[in-house]
C-alpha positions in Angstrom: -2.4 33.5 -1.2 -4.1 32.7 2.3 -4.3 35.4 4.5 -4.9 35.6 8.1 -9.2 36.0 7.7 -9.0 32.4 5.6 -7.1 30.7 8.3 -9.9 32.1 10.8 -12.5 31.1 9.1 -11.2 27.4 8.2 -10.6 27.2 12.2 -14.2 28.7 13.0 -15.6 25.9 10.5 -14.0 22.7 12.2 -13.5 21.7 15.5 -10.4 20.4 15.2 -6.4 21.6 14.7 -5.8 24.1 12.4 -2.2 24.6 12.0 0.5 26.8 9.7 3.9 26.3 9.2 4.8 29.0 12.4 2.4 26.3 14.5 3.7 24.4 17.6 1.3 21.7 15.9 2.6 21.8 12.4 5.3 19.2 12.5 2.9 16.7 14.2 0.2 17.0 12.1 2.1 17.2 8.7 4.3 14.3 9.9 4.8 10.9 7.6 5.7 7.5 8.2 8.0 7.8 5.3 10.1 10.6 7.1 12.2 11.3 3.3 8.3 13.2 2.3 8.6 16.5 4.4 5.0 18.1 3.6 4.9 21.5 3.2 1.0 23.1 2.5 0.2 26.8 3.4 -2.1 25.0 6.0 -3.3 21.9 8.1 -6.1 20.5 9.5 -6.5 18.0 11.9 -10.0 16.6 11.5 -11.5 16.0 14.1 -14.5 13.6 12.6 -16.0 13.3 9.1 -17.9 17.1 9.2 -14.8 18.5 9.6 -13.7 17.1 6.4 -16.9 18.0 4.7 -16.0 21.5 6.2 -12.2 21.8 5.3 -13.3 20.6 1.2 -15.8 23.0 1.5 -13.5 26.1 2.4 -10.9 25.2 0.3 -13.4 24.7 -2.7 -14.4 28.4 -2.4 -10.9 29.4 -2.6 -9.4 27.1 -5.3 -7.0 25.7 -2.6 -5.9 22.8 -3.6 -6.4 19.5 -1.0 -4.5 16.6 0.2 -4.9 13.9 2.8 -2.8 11.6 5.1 -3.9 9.2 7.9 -0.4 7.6 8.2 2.3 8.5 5.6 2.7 5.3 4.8 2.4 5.6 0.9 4.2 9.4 1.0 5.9 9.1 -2.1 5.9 12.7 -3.0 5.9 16.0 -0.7 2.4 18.3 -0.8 3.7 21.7 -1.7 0.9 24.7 -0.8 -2.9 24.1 -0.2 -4.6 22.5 2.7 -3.5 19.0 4.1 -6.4 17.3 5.7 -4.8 15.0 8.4 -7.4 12.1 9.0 -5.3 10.1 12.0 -8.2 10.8 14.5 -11.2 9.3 12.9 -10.8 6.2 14.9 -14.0 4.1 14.5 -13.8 0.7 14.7 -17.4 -1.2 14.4 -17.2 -4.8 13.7 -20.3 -6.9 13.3 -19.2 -10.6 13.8 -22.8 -11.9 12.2 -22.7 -9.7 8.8 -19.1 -10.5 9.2 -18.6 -7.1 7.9 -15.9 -4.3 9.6 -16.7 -0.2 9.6 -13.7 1.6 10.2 -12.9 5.6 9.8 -9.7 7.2 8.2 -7.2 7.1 10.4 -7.5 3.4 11.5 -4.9 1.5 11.5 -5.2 -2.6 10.4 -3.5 -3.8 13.8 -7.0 -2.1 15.4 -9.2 -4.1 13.2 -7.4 -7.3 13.8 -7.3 -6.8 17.7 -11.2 -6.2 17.2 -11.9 -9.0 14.8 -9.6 -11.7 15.1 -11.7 -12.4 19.0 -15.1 -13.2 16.7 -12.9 -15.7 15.1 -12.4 -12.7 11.6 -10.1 -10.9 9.7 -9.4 -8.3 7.3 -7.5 -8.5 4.1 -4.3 -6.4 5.0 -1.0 -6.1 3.4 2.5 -7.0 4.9 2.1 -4.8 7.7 -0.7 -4.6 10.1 0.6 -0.7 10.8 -0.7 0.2 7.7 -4.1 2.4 7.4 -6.7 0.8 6.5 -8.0 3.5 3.8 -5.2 4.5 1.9 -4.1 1.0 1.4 -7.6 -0.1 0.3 -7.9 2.5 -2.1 -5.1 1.4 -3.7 -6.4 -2.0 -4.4 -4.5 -3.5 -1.1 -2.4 -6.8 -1.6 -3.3 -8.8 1.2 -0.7 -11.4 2.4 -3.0 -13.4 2.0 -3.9 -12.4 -1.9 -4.1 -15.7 -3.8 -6.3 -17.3 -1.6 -9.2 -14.3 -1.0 -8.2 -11.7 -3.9 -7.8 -8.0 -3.2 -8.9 -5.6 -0.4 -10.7 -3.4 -2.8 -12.7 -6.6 -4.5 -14.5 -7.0 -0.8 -15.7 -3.1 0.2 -19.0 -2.8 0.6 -19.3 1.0 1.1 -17.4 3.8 1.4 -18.2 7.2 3.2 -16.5 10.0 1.2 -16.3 13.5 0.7 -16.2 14.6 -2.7 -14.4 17.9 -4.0 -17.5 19.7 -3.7 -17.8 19.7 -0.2 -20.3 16.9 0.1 -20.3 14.1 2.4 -21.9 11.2 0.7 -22.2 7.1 1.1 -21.2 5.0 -1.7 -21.9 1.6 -3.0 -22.8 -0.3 -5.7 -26.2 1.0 -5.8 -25.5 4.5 -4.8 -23.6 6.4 -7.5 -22.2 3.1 -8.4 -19.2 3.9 -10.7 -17.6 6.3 -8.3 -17.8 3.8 -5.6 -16.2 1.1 -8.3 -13.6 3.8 -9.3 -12.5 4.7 -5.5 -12.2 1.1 -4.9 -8.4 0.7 -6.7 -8.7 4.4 -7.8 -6.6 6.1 -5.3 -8.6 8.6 -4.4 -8.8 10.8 -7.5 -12.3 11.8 -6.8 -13.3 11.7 -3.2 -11.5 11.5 0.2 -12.6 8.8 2.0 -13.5 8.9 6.0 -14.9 5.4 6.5 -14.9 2.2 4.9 -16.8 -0.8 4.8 -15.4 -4.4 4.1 -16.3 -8.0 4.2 -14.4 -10.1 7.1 -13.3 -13.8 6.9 -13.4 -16.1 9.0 -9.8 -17.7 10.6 -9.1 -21.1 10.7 -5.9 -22.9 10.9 -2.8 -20.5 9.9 0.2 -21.5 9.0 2.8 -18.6 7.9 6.6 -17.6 8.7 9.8 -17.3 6.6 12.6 -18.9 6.2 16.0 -17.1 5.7 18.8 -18.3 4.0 22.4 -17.0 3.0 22.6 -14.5 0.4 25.4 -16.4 -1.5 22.6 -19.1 -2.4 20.3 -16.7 -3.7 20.7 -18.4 -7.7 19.4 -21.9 -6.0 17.1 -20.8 -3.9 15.6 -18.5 -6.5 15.5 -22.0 -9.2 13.5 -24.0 -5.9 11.5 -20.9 -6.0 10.2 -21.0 -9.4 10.0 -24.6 -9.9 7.9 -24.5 -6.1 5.4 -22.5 -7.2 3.1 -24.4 -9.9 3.0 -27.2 -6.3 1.0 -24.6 -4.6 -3.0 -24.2 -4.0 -4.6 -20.9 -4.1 -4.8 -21.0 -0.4 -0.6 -20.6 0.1 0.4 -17.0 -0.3 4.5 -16.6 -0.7 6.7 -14.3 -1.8 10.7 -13.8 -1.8 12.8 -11.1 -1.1 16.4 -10.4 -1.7 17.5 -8.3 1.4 20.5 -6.3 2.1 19.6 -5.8 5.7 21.7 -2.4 7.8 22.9 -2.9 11.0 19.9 -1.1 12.6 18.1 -1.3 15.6 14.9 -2.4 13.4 16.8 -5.9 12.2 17.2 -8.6 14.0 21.2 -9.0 15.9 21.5 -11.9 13.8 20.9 -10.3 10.9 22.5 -7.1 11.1 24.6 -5.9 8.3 23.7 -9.3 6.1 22.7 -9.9 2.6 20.0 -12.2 3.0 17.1 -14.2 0.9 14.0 -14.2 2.5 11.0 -16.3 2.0 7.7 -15.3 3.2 4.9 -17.8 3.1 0.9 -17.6 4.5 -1.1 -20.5 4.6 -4.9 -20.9 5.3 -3.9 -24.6 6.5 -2.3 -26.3 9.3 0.9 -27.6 10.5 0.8 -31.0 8.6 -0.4 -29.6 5.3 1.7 -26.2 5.9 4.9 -28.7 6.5 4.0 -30.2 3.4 3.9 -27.7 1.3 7.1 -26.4 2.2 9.4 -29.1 2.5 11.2 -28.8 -0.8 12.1 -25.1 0.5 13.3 -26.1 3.8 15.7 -28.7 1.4 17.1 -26.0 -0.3 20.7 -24.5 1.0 21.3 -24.1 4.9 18.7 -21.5 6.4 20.3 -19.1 9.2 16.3 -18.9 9.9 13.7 -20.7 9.8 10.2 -19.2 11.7 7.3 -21.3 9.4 4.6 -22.6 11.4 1.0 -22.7 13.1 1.1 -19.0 14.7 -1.7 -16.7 16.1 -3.1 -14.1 13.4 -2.5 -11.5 16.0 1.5 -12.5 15.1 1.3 -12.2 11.0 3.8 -9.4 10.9 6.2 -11.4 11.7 6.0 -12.8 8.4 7.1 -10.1 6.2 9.2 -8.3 9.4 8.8 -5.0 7.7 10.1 -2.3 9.9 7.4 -0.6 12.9 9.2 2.5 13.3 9.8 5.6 10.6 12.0 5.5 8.3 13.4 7.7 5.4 12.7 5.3 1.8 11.9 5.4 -1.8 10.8 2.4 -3.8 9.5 1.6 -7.5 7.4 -1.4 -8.9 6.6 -3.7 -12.0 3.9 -5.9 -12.8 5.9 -9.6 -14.5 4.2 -11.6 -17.0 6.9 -13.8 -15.7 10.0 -14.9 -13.7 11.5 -17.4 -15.4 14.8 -18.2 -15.7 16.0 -15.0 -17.7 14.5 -13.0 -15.5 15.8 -14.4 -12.5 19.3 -14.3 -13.8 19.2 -10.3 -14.4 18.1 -10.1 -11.6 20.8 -11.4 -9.8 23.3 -9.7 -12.2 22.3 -6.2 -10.6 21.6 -7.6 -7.2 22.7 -10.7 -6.0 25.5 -11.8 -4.4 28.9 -9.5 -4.6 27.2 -7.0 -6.3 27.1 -3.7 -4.4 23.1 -2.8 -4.9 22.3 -0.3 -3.0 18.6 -1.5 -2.2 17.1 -3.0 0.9 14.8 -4.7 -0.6 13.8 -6.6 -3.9 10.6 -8.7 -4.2 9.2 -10.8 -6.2 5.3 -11.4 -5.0 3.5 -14.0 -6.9 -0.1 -13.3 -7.8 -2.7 -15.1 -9.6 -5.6 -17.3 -7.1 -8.2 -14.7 -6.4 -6.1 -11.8 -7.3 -6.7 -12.9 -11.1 -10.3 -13.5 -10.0 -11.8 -10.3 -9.2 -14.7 -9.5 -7.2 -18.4 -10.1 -7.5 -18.5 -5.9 -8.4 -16.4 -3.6 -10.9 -13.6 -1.6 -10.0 -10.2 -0.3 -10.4 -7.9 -2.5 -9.5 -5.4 -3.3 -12.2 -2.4 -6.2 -12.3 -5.3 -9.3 -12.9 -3.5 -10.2 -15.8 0.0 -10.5 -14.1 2.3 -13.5 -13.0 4.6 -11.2 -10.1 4.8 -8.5 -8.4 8.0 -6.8 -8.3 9.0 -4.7 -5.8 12.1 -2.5 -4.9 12.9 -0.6 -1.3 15.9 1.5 -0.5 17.2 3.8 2.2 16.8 7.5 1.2 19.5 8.4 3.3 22.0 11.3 2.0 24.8 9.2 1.7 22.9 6.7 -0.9 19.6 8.4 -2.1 21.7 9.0 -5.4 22.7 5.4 -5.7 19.6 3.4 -4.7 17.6 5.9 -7.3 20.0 4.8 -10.3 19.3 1.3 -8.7 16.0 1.6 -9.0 16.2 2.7 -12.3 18.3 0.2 -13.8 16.8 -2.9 -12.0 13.2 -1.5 -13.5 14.7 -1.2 -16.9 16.6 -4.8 -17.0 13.4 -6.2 -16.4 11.2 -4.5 -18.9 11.3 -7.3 -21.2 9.7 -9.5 -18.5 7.1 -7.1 -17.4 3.6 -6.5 -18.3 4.0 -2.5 -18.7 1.7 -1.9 -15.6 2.0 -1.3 -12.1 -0.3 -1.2 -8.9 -0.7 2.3 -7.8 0.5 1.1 -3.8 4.0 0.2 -5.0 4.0 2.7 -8.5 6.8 4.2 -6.3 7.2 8.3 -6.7 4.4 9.0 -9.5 6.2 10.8 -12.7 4.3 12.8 -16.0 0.8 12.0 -16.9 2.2 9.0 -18.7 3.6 7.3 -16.0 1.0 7.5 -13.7 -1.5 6.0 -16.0 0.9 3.0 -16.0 -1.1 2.4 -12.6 -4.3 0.9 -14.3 -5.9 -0.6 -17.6 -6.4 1.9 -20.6 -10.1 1.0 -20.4 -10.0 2.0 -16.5 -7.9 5.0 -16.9 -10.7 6.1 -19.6 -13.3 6.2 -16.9 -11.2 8.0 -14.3 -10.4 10.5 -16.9 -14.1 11.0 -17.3 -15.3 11.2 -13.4 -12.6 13.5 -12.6 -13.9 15.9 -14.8 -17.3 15.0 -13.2 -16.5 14.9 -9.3 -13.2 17.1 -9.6 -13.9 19.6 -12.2 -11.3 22.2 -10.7 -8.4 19.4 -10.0 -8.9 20.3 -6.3 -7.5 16.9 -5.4 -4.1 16.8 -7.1 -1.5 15.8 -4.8 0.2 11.9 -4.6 -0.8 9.7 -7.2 -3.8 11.7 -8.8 -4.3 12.0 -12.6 -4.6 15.5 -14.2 -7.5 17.1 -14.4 -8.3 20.4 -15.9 -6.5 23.1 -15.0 -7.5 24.6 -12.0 -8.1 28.5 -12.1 -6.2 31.2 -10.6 
């Protein structure tokens, strides 16, 4: 148990907040976009920059506290109970060097900040669906760019990281230096270090092409047949995916919209507006669409693809990895969830992979999911009224598509991690091996056990 002399000298160590659960600041600082994870450690702190990191580890190392870290809740999927919640929001550091074509970026950054810094030079990053993502905690996690196919994973292009291991230390990593924990924090999760800056590779931006198209839920059989017959037409460079949405009548949906049961389909497209027309033609021939927003755009724009929400919101989601979505597959699917069903879920996905994805980069890491055909993805509401329901939802839609799935999942949409088992679904056996192994090596005393982390020995009291 902390008392009152090991809150002192954690706040006499750092220079920034230190906060308990009596604090004015506590709320703030232990706050998550996903607003159904209510943190609840013993303690707080706000780092101020990468030292005070180095420092917080350090002090919680002496007292076997165990440590957790959060720069935007975005991938909350389970609540930190006890120990010390390093909050990494302010390390703001946004360095881009338009010749290396290379980005440096601390913890809390956000990827709208490196876009509004890169895209100028004529760059960008390889970000997911929503540009108010951190950068860090998405990378870690292997990162899905939307624009996957065509340049592969986040985590195949870091260069180096800056991390503090559970010892304390503040070290740089790369491929040279202490190569396999750099190759294991890149898809890893942060098992064995946190992270307070990141170094990527940048690409440059030509002609984009990317929007969605919306049609009427009661076509979702057809449009899902187009879908799957569409995709073997498609070059690397095109990136689509297709959601089946069952949208509220919030203020975060457009009027339009509001209240609907919708098929949405996403598409990103290193190309312009002839070849981008081209390409999805036989789409925009399939049903009536109540929207239709494909077309040249400015990168600064590319949420508007996927349209995910911008503001908080109270969720819980799950995830396969398909070895396909053929015509089985898409009919179960729509048994559970299509049209005049009453699935509870806002949102089901189906992400195609392969391109660069399959690829890999030029260095080893963790990254799992090479081998798979889709993505699956399901979002609901954790609201009181339906948390019950959209979790059997979950359940069920997971388990109707088992047949089709590979067995794995990527840790950033694993959903709420379960037993030992279940989390080791998030990467190969041979991978999972090796993290077993550095944990014991960088993590001896399971310091870092919160959120998606494998088990380690058992820390002692």
């Amino acid at each position: 148990m902390l008392v009152n002399d090991d809150i002192h000298a954690l706040s006499t160590a750092v220079s920034g907040i230190v906060a308990v659960p009596d604090s004015p600041e506590f709320a703030e600082e232990t706050f998550a976009f996903n607003v159904a994870t209510v943190h609840r450690p013993d303690v707080v702190l706000g780092a101020a920059d990468a030292q005070d990191v180095a420092a917080g580890v350090k002090w919680a190392a002496e007292r076997r506290v165990p440590v957790s870290v959060q720069s935007t809740g975005h991938g909350a999927e389970s609540a930190v109970d006890g120990g010390l919640l390093i909050s990494t929001r302010r390390l703001q550091d946004v360095q881009i060097d338009p010749v290396e074509r290379t980005a440096r970026v601390g913890a809390g950054v956000k990827w709208r900040s490196v876009l509004e810094a890169s895209v100028p030079h004529g760059l960008i990053g390889l970000h997911g669906s929503s540009t108010d993502v951190g950068v860090v905690g998405y990378t870690v996690g292997g990162g899905l760019p939307v624009l996957g196919r065509a340049l592969g994973f986040a985590a195949d292009h870091v260069r180096s990281m800056e991390v503090v291991t559970a010892d304390g230390a503040l070290r740089r990593i790369d491929a040279d230096a202490e190569a396999e924990l750099f190759a294991l924090m890149c898809g890893g999760k942060g098992n064995f270090a946190i992270v307070t800056a990141v170094e990527f590779n940048l690409f440059p931006l030509g002609d984009f092409y990317g929007g969605g198209i919306i049609y009427p839920g009661a076509d979702a059989a057809p449009v899902l047949t187009a879908f799957r017959e569409w995709l073997p037409t498609l070059p690397d460079d095109a990136s689509p995916s297709i959601s089946l949405l069952r949208l509220p009548d919030m203020e975060f949906v457009p009027p339009p919209l509001r209240g609907q049961f919708v098929v949405h389909l996403r598409f990103a497209y290193l190309g312009n507006r002839e070849a981008g027309d081209a390409l999805l033609a036989p789409m925009r021939a399939v049903s009536t669409p109540l929207m239709d927003t494909a077309g040249p755009m400015s990168y600064l724009d590319v949420d508007q693809i996927h349209m995910d929400p911008a503001d908080p919101l109270p969720f819980t989601d799950g995830g396969a990895l398909l070895k396909d979505f053929g015509a089985d597959a898409a009919a179960e699917l729509l048994r559970l969830a299509g049209d005049g069903t009453d699935c509870p879920l806002l949102l089901i996905e189906i992400r195609p992979l392969g391109g660069a994805l399959a690829r890999g980069g030029i260095l080893p890491d963790a990254v799992s999911g090479r081998d798979a055909a889709f993505l699956l993805f399901l979002v609901g509401l954790k609201v009181p009224e339906a948390a019950e329901a959209v979790t059997s939802s979950i359940r069920a839609i997971l388990g109707a598509m088992a047949p089709y799935s590979t067995g794995y999942t990527l840790v950033n949409f694993h959903g709420e991690p379960g037993d030992e088992a279940d989390r080791a679904r998030a990467w190969s056996p041979a991978v999972y091996e090796r993290m077993v192994a550095a944990k014991s090596t960088y993590d001896p005393g399971n310091l870092l056990r919160f959120g998606h982390a494998i088990n380690g020995a058992p820390a002692a009291s």
